[in-house]
PDB file of N, CA, C and O in Angstrom:
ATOM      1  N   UNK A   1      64.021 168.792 106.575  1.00  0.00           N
ATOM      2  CA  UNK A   1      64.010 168.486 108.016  1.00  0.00           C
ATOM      3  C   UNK A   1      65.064 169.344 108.738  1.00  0.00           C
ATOM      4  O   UNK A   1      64.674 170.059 109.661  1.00  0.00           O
ATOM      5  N   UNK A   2      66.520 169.334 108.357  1.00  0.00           N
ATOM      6  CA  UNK A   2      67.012 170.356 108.640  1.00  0.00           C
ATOM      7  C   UNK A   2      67.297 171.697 109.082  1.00  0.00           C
ATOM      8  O   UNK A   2      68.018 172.107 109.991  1.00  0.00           O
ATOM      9  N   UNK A   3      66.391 172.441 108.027  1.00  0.00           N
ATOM     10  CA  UNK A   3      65.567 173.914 108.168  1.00  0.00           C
ATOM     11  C   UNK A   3      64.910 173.344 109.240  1.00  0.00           C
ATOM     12  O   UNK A   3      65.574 173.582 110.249  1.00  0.00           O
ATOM     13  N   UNK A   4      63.670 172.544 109.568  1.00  0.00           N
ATOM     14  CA  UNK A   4      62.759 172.941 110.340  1.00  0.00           C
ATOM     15  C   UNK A   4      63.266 172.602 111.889  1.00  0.00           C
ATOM     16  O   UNK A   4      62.754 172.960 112.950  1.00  0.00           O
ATOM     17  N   UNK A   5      64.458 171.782 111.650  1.00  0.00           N
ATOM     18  CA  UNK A   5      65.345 171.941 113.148  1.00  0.00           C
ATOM     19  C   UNK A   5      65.362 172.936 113.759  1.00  0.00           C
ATOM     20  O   UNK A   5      64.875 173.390 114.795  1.00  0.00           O
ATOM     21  N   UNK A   6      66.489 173.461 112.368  1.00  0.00           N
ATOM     22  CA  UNK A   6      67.150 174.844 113.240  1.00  0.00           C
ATOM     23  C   UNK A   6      66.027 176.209 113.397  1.00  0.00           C
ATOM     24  O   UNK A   6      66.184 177.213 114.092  1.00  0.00           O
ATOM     25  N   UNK A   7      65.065 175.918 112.653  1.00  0.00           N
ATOM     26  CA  UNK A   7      63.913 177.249 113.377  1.00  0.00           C
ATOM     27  C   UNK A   7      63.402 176.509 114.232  1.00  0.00           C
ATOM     28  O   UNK A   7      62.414 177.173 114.548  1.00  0.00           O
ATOM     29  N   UNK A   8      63.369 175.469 114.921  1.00  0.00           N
ATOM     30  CA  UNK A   8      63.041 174.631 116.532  1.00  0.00           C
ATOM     31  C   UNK A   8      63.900 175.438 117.118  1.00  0.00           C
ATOM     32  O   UNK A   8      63.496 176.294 117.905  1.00  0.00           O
ATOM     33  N   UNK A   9      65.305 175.280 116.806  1.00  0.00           N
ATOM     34  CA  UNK A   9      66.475 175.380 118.057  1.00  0.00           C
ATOM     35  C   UNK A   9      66.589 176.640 118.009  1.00  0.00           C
ATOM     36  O   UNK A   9      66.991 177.108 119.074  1.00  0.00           O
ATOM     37  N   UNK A  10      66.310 177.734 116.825  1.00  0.00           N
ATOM     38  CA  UNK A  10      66.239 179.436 116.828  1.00  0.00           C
ATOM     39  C   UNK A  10      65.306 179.218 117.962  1.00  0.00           C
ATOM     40  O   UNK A  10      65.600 179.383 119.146  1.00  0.00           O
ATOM     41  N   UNK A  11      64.145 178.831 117.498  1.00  0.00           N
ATOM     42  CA  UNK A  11      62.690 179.292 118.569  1.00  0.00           C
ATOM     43  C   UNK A  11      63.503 179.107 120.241  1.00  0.00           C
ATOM     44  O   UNK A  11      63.833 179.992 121.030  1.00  0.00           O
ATOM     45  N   UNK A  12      63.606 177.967 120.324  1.00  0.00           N
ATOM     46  CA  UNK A  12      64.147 177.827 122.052  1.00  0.00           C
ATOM     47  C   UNK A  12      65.271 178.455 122.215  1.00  0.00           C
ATOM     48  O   UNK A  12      65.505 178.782 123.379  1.00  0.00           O
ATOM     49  N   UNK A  13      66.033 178.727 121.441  1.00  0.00           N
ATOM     50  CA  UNK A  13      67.482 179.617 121.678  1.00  0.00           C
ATOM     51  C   UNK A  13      66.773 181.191 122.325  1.00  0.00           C
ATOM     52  O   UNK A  13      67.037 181.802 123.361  1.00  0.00           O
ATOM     53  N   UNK A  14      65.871 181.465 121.305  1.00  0.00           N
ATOM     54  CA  UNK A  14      65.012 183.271 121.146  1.00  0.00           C
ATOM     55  C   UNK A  14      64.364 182.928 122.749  1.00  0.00           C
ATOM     56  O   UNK A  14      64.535 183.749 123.651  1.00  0.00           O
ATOM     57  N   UNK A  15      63.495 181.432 123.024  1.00  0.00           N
ATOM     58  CA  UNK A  15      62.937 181.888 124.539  1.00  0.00           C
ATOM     59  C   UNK A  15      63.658 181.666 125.601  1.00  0.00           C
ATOM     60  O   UNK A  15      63.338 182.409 126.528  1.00  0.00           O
ATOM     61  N   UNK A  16      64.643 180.820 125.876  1.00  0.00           N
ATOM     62  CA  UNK A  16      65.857 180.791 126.744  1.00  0.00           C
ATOM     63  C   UNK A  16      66.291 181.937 127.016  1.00  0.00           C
ATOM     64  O   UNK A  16      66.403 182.380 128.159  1.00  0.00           O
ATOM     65  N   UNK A  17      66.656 182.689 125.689  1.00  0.00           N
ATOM     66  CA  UNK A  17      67.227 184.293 126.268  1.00  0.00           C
ATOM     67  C   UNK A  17      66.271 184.785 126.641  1.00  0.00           C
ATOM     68  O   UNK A  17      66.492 185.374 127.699  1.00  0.00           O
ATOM     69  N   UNK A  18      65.069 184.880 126.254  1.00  0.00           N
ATOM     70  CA  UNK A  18      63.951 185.821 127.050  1.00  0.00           C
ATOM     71  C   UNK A  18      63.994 185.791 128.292  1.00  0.00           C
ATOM     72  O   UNK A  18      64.328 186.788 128.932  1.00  0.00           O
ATOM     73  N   UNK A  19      63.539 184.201 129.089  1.00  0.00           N
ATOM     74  CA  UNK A  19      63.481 184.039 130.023  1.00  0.00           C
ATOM     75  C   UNK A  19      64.735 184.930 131.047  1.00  0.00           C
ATOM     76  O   UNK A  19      64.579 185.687 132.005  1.00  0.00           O
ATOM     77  N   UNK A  20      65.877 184.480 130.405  1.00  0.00           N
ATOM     78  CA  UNK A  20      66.958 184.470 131.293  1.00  0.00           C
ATOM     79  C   UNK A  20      67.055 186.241 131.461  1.00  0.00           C
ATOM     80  O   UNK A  20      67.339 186.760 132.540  1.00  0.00           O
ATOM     81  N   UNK A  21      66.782 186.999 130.266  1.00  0.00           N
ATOM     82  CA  UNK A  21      66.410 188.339 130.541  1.00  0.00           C
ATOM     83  C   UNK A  21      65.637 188.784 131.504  1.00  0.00           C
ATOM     84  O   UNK A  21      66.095 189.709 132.175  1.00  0.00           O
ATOM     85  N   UNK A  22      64.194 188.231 131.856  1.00  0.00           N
ATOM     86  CA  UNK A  22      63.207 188.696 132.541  1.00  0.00           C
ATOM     87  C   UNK A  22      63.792 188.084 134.037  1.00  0.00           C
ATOM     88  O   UNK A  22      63.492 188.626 135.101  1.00  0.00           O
ATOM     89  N   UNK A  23      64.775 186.727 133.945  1.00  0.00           N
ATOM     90  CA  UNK A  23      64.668 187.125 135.513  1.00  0.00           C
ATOM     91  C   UNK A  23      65.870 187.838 135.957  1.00  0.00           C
ATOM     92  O   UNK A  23      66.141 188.041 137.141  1.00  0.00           O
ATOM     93  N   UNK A  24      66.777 188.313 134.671  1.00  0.00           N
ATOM     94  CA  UNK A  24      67.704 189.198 135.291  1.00  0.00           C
ATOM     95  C   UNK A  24      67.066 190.377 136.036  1.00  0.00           C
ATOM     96  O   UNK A  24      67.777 191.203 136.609  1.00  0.00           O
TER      97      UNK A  24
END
């Protein structure tokens, strides 16, 4: 369960920065 957290919180960490890239 652990593992499959933290590749949850990788995944939204990876699109948070996207986002915050594209509306820079």
């Amino acid at each position: 369960m652990n593992i499959i957290n933290l590749g949850i919180l990788a995944h939204i960490d990876a699109g948070k920065t996207s986002v915050t890239e594209n509306l820079l």
